[in-house]
C-alpha positions, 0 to 999 in steps of 0.5 A: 840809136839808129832805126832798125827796119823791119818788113814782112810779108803774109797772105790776107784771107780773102773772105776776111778782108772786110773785117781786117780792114775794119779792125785796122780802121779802128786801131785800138789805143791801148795796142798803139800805145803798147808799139810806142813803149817798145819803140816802134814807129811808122808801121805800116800796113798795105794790101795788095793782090792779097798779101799784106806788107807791114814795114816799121821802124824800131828805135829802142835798145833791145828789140827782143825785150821790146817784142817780148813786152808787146807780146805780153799786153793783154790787149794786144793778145785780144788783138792778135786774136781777132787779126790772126784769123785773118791771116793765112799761117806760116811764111812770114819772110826770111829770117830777120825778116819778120816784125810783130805780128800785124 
């Protein structure tokens, strides 16, 4: 199967980027191996005048199934529960564009 790219592209909030930063220093495991059972690697996250770029690389068969099981880890909610506040809503990029949620 060939790697499939994904990008995207969402506004940090600025008076959140200590805790982000913290957060993502100490990634939990359980979410890092959830991204490895849907076949996702090389994630990347950078932050630059505010905004936050996440690029990686899906090597699996099914990319819905496998964003659909990320989605469904508990861990991964909690994740997301804690990330999202930091994190202006809405545009994520053009569609096709988006990735799982940083």
């Amino acid at each position: 199967m060939p790697v499939q790219r994904y990008a995207s592209v969402i506004r940090l909030r600025g008076e959140l980027e200590a805790e982000y930063r913290a957060l993502h220093a100490a990634a939990w495991p359980e979410v890092l191996a959830t991204l490895k059972r849907a076949h996702i690697g090389n994630y990347s996250i950078f932050l630059r005048d505010g905004l936050l770029f996440s690029y990686l690389e899906y090597t699996g068969e099914d990319y819905a199934a496998d964003t659909a099981l990320i989605a469904e880890c508990p861990v991964t909610r909690d994740w997301w529960a804690r990330t999202d506040p930091c994190q202006h809503p809405g545009h994520r990029g053009a569609a096709g564009e988006g990735g799982p949620p940083a």
